[in-house]
N, C-alpha and C positions, 0 to 999 in steps of 0.2 A: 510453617504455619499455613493458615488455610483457610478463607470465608468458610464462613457455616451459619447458615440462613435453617437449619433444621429443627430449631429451636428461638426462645423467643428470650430476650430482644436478638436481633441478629449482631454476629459478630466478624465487623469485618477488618483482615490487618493483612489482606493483599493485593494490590493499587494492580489497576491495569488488566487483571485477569478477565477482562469481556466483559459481559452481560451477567450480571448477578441475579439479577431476578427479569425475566421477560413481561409476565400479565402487568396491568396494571395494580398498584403499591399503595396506602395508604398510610404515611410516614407521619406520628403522632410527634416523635423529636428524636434527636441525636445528640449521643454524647461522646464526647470526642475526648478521649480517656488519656493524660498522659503524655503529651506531643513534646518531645525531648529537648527540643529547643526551641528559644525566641523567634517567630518566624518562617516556622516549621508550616507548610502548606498541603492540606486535606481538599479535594473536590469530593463532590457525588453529582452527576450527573441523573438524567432519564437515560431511556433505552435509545432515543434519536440524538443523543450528543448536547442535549438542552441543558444549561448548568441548575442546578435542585442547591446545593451550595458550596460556595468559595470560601474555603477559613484559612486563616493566618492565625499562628498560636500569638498570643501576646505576650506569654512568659513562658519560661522550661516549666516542665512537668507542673501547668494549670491547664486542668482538665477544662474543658468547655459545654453548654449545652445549648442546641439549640431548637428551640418551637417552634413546627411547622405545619400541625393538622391540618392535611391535605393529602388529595392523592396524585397521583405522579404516574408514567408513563414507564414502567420498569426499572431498574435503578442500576447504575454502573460507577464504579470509584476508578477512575482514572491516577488518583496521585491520594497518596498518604506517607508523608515523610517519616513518620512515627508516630509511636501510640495505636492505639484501637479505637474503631469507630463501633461503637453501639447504636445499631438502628432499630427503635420502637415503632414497632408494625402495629395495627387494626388486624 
């Protein structure tokens, strides 16, 4: 599998792969699709290593979502233990 930001919302299920988006981002919310286990731990990041958010699943396979309209400084996923992150862009 493979981010793909080519399309909207963006779809991202691979942690660590660099810089995702460089310009600045305008991230309406995320959904955090499926995280396979209790405790299972997602980041997103900016492009300077700034944390954008920290999630802990709270149960298997409950999906999460979170509101943030705001823009952001390019966006990077350091850790995604499972599941899919759906990122709704402006």
């Amino acid at each position: 599998m493979a981010n793909d930001i080519s399309a909207r919302p963006w779809k991202l299920d691979t942690p660590g792969a660099g810089v995702i988006f460089q310009p600045q981002v305008y991230i309406k919310f995320v959904y955090w699709f499926n995280p396979a286990l209790a405790g299972d731990l997602a980041t997103l990041n900016d492009r300077n290593g700034k944390p954008i958010l920290t999630l802990r699943a709270e149960a298997a396979n409950g999906s999460q979502t979170f509101n943030l309209e705001n823009w952001f400084e390019g966006l990077i996923m350091p850790t995604l233990a499972s599941g899919t992150m759906y990122v709704h862009v402006k």
